[in-house]
DRENDO-1510 file (C-alpha; in Angstrom, 1 decimal, always signed):
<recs>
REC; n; res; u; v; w
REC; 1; UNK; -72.3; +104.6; +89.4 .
REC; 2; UNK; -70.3; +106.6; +86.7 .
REC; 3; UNK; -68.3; +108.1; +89.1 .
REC; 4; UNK; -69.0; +111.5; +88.8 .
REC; 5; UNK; -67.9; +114.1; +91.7 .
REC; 6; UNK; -70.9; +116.4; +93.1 .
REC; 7; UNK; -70.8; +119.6; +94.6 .
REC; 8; UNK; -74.0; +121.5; +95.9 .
REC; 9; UNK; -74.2; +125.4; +95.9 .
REC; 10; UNK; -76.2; +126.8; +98.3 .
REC; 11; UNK; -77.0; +125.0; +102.0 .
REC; 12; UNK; -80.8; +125.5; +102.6 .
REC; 13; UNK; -83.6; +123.1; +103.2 .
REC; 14; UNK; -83.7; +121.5; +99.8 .
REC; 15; UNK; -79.8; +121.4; +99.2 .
REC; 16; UNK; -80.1; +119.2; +102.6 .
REC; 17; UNK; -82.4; +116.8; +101.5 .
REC; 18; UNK; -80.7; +116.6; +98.4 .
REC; 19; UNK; -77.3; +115.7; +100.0 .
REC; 20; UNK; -79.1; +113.1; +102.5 .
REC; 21; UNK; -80.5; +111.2; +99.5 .
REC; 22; UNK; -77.2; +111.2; +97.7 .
REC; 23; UNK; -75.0; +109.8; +100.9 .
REC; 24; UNK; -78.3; +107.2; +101.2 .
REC; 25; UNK; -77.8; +106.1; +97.7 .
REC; 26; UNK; -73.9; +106.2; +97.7 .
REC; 27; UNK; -73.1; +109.2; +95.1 .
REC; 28; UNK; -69.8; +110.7; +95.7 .
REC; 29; UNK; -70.4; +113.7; +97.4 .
REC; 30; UNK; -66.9; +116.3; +97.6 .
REC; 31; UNK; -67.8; +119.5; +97.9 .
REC; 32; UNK; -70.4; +121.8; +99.4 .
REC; 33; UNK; -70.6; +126.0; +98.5 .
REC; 34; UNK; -72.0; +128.8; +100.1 .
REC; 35; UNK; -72.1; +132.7; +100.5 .
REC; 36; UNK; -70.8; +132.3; +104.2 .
REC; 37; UNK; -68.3; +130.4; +105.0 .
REC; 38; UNK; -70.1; +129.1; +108.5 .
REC; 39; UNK; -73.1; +128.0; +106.6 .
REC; 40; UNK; -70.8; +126.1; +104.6 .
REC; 41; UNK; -68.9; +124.7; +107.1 .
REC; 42; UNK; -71.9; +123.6; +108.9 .
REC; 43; UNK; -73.5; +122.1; +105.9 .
REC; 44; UNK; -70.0; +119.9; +105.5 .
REC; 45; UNK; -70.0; +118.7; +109.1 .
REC; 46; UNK; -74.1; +117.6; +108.9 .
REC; 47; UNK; -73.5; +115.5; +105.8 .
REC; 48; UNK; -69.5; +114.4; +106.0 .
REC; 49; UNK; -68.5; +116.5; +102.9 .
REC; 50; UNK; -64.8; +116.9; +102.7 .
REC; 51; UNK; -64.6; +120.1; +101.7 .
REC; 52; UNK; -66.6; +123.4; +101.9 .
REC; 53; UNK; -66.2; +126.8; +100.2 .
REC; 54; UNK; -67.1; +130.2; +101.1 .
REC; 55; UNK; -68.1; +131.5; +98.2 .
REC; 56; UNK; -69.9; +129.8; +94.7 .
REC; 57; UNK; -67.1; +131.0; +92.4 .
REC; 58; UNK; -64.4; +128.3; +94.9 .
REC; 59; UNK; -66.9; +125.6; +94.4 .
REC; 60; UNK; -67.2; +126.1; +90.7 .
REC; 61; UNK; -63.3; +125.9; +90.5 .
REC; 62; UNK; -62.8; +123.0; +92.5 .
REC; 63; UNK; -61.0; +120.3; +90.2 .
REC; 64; UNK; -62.3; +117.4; +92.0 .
REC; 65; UNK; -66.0; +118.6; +91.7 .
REC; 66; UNK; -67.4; +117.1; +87.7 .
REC; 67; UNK; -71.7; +118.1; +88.8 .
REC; 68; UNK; -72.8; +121.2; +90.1 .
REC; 69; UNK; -76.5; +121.1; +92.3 .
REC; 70; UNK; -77.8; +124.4; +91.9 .
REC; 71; UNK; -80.2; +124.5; +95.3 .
REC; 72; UNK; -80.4; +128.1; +95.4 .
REC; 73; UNK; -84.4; +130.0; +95.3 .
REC; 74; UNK; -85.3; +130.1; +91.7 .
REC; 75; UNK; -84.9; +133.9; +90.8 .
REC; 76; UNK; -80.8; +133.0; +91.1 .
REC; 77; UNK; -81.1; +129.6; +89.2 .
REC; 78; UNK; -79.8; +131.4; +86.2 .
REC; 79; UNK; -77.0; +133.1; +87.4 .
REC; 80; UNK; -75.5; +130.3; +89.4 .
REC; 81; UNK; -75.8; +127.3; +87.0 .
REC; 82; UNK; -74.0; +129.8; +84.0 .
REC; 83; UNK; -71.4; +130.2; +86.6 .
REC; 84; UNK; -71.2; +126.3; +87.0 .
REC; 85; UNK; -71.7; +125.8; +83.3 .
REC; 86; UNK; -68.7; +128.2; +82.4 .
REC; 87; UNK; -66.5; +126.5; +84.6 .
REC; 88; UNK; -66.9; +123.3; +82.9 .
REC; 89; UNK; -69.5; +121.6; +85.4 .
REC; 90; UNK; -72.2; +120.0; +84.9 .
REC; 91; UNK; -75.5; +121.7; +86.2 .
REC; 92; UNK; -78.7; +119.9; +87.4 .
REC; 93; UNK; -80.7; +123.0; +88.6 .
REC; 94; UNK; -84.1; +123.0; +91.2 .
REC; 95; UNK; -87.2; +123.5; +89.5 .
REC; 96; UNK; -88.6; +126.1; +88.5 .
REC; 97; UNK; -85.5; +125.7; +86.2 .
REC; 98; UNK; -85.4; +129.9; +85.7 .
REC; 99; UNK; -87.9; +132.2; +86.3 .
REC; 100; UNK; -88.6; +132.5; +82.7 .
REC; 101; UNK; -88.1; +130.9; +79.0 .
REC; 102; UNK; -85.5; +133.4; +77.9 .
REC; 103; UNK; -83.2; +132.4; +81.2 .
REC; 104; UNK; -84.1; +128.5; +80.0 .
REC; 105; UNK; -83.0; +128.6; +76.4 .
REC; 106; UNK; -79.7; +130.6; +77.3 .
REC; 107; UNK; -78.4; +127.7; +79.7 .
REC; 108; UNK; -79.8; +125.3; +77.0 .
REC; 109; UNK; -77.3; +127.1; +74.7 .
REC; 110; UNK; -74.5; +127.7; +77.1 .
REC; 111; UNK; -74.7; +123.7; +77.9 .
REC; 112; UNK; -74.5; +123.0; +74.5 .
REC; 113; UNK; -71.7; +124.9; +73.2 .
REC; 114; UNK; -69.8; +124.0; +76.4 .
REC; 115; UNK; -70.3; +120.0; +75.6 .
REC; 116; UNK; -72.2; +120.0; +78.9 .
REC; 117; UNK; -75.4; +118.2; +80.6 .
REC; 118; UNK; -78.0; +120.9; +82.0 .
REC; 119; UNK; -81.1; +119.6; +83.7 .
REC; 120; UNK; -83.8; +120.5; +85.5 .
REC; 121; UNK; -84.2; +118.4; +89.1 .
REC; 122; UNK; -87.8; +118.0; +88.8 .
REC; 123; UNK; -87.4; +115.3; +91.0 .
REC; 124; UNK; -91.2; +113.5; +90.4 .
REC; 125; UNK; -89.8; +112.5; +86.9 .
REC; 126; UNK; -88.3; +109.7; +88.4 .
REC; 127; UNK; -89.7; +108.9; +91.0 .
REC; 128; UNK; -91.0; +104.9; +90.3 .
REC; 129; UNK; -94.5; +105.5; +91.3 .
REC; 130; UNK; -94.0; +107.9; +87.7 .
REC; 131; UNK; -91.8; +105.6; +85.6 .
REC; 132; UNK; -95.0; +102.7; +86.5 .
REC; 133; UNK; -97.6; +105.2; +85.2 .
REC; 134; UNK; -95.8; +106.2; +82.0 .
REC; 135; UNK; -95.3; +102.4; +81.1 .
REC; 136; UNK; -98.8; +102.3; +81.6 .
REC; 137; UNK; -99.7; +105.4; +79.7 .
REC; 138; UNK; -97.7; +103.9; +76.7 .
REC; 139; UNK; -99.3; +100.6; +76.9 .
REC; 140; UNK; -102.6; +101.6; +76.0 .
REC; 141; UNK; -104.0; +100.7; +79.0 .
REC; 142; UNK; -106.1; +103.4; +79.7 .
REC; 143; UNK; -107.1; +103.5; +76.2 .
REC; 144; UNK; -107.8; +107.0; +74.7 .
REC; 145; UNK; -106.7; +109.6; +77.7 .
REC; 146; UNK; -109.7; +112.1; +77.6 .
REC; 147; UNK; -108.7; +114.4; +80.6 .
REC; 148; UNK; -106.2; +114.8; +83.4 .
REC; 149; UNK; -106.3; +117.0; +86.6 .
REC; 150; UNK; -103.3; +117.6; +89.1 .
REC; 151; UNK; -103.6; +119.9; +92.2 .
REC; 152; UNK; -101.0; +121.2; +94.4 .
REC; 153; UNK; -102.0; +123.4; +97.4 .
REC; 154; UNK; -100.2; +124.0; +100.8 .
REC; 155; UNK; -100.9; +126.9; +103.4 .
REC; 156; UNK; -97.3; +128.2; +103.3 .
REC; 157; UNK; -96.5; +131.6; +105.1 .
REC; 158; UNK; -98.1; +135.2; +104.2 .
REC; 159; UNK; -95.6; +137.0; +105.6 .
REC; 160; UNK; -95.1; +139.8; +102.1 .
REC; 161; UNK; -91.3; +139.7; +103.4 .
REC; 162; UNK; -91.1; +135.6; +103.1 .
REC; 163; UNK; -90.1; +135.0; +99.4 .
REC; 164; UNK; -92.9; +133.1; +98.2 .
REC; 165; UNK; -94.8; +136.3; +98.7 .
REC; 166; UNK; -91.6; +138.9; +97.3 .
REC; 167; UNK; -92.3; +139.5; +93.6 .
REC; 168; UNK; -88.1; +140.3; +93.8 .
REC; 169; UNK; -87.5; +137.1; +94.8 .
REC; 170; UNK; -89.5; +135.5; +92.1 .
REC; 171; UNK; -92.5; +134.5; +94.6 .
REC; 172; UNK; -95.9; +133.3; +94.0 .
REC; 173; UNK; -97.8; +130.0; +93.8 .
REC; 174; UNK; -97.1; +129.1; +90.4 .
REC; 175; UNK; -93.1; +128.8; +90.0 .
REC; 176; UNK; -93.1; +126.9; +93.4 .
REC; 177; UNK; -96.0; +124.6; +93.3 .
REC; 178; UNK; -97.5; +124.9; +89.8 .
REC; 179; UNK; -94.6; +123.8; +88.2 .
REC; 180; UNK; -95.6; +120.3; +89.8 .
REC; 181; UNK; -99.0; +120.1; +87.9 .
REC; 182; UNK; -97.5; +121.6; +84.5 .
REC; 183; UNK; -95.0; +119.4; +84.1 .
REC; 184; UNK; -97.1; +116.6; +85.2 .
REC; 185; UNK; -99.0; +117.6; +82.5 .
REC; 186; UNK; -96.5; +118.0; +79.5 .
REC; 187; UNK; -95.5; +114.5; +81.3 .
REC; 188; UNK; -98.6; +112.5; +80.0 .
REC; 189; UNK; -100.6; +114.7; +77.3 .
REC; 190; UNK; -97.2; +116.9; +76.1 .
REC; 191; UNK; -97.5; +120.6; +74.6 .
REC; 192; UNK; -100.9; +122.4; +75.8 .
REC; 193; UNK; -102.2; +123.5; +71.4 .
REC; 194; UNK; -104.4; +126.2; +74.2 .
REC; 195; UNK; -103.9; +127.9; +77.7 .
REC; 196; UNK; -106.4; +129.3; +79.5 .
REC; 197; UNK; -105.0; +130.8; +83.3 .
REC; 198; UNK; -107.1; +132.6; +86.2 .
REC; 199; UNK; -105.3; +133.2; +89.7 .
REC; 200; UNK; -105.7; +135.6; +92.4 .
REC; 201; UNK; -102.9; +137.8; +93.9 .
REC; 202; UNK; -102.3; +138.6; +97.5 .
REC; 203; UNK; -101.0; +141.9; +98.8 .
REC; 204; UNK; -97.3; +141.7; +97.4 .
REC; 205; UNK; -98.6; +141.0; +94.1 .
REC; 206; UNK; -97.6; +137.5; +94.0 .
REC; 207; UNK; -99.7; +135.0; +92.6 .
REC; 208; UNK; -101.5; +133.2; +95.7 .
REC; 209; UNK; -103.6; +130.6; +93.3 .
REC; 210; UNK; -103.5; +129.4; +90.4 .
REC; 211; UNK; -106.0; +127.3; +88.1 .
REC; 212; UNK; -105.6; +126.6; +84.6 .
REC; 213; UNK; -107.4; +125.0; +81.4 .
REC; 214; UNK; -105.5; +123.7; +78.7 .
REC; 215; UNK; -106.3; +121.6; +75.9 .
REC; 216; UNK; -103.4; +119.0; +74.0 .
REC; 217; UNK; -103.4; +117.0; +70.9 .
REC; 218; UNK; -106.0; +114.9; +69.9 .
REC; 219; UNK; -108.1; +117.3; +72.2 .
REC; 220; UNK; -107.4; +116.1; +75.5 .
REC; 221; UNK; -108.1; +118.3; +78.6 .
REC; 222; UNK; -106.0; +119.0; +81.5 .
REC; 223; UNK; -106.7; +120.9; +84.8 .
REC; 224; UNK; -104.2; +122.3; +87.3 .
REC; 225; UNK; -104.7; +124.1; +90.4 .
REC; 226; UNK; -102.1; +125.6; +93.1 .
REC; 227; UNK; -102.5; +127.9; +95.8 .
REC; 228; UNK; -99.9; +128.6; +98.6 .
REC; 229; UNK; -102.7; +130.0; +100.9 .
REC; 230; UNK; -104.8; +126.8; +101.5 .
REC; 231; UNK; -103.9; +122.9; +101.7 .
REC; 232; UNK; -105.5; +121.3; +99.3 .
REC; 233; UNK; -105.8; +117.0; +98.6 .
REC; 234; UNK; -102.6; +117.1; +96.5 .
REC; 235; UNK; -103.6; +114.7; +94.3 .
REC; 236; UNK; -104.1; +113.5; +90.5 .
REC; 237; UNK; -105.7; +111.7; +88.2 .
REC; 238; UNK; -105.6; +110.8; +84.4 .
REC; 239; UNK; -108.8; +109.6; +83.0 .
REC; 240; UNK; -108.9; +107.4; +79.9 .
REC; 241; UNK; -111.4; +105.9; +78.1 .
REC; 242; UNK; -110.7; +102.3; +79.3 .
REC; 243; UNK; -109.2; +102.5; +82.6 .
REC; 244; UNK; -108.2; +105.7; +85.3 .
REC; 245; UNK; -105.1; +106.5; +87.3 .
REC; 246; UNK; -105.8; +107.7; +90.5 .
REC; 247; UNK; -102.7; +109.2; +92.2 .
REC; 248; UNK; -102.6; +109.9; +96.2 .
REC; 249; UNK; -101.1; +112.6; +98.1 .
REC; 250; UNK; -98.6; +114.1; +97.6 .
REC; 251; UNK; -99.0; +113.1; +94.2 .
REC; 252; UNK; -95.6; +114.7; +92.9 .
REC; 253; UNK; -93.4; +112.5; +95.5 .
REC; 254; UNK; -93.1; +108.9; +96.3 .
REC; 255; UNK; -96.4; +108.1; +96.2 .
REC; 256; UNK; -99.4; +105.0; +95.8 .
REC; 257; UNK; -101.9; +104.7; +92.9 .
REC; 258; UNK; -104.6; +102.7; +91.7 .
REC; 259; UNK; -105.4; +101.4; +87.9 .
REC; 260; UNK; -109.3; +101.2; +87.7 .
REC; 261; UNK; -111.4; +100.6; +85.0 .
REC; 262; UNK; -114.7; +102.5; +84.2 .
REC; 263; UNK; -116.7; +100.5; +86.7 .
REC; 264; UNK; -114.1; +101.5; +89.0 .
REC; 265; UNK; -112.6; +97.9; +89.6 .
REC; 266; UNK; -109.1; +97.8; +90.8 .
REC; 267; UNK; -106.7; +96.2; +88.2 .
REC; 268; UNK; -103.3; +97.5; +89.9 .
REC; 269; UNK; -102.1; +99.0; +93.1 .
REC; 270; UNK; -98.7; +100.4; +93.1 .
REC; 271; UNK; -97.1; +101.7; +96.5 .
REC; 272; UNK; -93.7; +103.5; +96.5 .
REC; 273; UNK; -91.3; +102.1; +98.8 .
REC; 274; UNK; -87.9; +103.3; +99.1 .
REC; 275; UNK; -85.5; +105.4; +101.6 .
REC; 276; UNK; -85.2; +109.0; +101.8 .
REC; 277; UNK; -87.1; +111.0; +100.1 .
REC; 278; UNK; -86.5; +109.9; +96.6 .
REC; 279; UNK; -84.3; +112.8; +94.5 .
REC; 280; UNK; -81.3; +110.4; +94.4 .
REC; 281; UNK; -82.9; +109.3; +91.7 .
REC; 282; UNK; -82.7; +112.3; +89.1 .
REC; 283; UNK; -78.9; +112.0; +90.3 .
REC; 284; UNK; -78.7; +109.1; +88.9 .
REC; 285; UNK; -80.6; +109.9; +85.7 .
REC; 286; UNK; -77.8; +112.7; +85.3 .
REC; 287; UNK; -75.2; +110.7; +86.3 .
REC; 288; UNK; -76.6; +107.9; +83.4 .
REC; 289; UNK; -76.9; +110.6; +80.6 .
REC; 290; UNK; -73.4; +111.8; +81.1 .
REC; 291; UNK; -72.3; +108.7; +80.8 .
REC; 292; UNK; -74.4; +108.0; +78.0 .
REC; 293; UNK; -73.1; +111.1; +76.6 .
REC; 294; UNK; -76.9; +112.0; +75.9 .
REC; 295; UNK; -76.6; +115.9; +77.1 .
REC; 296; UNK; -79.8; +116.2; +75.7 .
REC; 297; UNK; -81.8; +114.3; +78.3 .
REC; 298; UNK; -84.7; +111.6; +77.8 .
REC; 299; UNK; -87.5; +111.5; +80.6 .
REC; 300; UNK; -87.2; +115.3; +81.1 .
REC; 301; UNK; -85.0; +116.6; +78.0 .
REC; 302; UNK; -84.0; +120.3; +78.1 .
REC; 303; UNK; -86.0; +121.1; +75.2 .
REC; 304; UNK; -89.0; +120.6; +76.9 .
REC; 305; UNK; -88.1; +122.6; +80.2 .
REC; 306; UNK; -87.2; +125.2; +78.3 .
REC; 307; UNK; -90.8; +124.7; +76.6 .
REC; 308; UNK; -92.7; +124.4; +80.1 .
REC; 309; UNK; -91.0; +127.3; +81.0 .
REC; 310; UNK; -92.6; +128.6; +78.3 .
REC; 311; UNK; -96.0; +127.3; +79.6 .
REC; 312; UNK; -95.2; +128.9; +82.6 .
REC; 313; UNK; -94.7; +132.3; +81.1 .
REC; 314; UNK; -97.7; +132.3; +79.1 .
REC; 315; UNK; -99.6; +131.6; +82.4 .
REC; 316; UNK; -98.0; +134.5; +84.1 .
REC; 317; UNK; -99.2; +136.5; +81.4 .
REC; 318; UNK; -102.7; +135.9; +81.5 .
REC; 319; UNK; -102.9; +136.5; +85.6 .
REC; 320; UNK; -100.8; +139.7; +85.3 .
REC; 321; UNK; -97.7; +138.5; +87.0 .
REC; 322; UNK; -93.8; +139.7; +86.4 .
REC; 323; UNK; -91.0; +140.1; +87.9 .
REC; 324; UNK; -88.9; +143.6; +88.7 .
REC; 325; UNK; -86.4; +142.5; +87.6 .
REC; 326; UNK; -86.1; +138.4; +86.1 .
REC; 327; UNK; -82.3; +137.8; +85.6 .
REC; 328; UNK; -80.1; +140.9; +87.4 .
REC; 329; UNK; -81.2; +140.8; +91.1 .
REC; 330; UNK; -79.4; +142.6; +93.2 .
REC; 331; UNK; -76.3; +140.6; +94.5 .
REC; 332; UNK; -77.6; +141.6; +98.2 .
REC; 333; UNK; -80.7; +140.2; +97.4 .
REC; 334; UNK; -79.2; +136.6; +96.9 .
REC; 335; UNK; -79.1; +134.3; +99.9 .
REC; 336; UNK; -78.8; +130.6; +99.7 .
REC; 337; UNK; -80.0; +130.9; +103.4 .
REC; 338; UNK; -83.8; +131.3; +102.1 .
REC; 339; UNK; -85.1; +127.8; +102.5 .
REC; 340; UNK; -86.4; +126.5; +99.1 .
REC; 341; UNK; -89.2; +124.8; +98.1 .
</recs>
């Protein structure tokens, strides 16, 4: 451990499991923030925190507090890790890292300037079931990689009110569960050279699936599908030339897969085996860079969230998709209540 002091703003589902892993894998958790100071309070008493605050700016100016966990729903990602940022913490933010590119570069550059690590928790990054397949990947194993395909699909509710569904919440399929399958994606095969999105919207205009076509260097395929109407296999696969990766459900979290080669012989089996649910490891990949003084990042550098963000945009585009309003909500609109993805 480097030693570094977390605080987490914003007590809903995701913040939970996030503060479970860290006590599980022995960070130093001190602080805990929220909008209301009984939320907070409650979230301090569930996971032994030593101290709670009743509102984000207190947690931000806590001396003892070095990394900030931004757990909040996406459409406030922004706003809450440039008030982290500002006050000289370091920021590992949920995914989707903004709601759009333009949010994504301007922490990039407030990070920067500060001296300070941003990061996105797309928690799959480090999962080991990943770190197995991209030291496979690099190997050559599965010789030329010709195509990929990811799919993430959950029946989640239709309420219009809920906020996957409230286009001033920032909801749809895509910035919840397509992010999963797009940076899986940029993962193996990097930048898509071509995009090509369809997706259908519900009632609220949110996107309610998502599929998309994109083609990478060398001319590589890749497929993604998401939906938040319908529960879907989960799954993923990369498909090389001299071997395949097979992934099972739920592909993006600690997770088995198989190595086969084109006769569909099993050369390796990998199974995931580890306590809780796994995101204590992108703390300790932030905690590492830090110390490393590497604000830049490695496995998931900033550069390229801000580029999948990108991705993401362009994607939006195409189904006819934006926001009221993508970086000055309403501050009654802001709950850390809302459970996250």
């Amino acid at each position: 451990m480097t030693g570094l002091r977390w605080g987490i703003l914003a007590t809903g589902r995701i913040s939970g499991v996030f503060a479970s892993d860290l006590r599980i894998a022995g960070h130093d958790l001190r602080a805990v923030g929220s909008r209301s100071a009984a939320s907070a309070e409650a979230f301090a008493r569930e996971f032994e925190i030593p101290r709670a605050h009743a509102s984000y700016e207190s947690l931000v100016e806590d001396p003892d507090v070095d990394i900030v966990y931004i757990g909040t729903p996406h459409p406030m990602h922004y706003a809450a890790a440039r008030l982290a940022l500002e006050h000289g913490k370091h920021a590992l933010v949920e995914k989707a890292f903004t709601v759009n590119q333009a949010e994504a570069a301007a922490l990039r550059d407030l990070a920067a300037e500060r001296g300070l690590l941003v990061m996105e928790a797309m928690w799959t990054r480090w999962l080991p079931h990943m770190v197995r397949i991209r030291e496979l990947v690099t190997s050559g194993a599965l010789g030329e990689i010709r195509a990929m395909h990811a799919d993430h699909t959950q029946k989640l509710p239709s309420d219009p009110a809920h906020r996957l569904n409230a286009l001033a919440l920032g909801g749809g399929a895509l910035l919840d569960l397509g992010v999963y399958p797009i940076s899986f994606v940029w993962d193996v095969l990097g930048a898509p050279t071509s995009i090509t999105a369809t997706g259908r919207l519900g009632e609220t205009g949110a996107d309610t699936e998502v599929a998309t076509i994109m083609t990478h260097e060398g001319g590589a395929l890749s497929t993604t599908l998401s939906s938040s109407r319908a529960a879907g296999p989960t799954t993923a696969h990369i498909i090389g030339t001299e071997a395949r990766i097979d992934i099972d459900r739920a592909f993006y979290g600690p997770t088995s897969f198989r190595l086969s080669d084109p006769s569909g012989e099993v050369l390796e089996t990998f199974a995931t085996r580890i306590e809780g649910r796994g995101m204590h490891f992108e703390a300790r990949a932030a905690e590492r860079l830090v110390a490393d003084g590497n604000l830049a990042g490695d496995v998931l550098p900033i550069d390229e969230t801000v580029a999948i963000m990108g991705t993401l945009d362009e994607i939006r585009r195409q189904i006819g998709v934006s926001y009221p309003s993508e970086t000055d909500l309403p501050a009654d609109a802001v709950s850390d209540r809302m459970e996250p993805k």
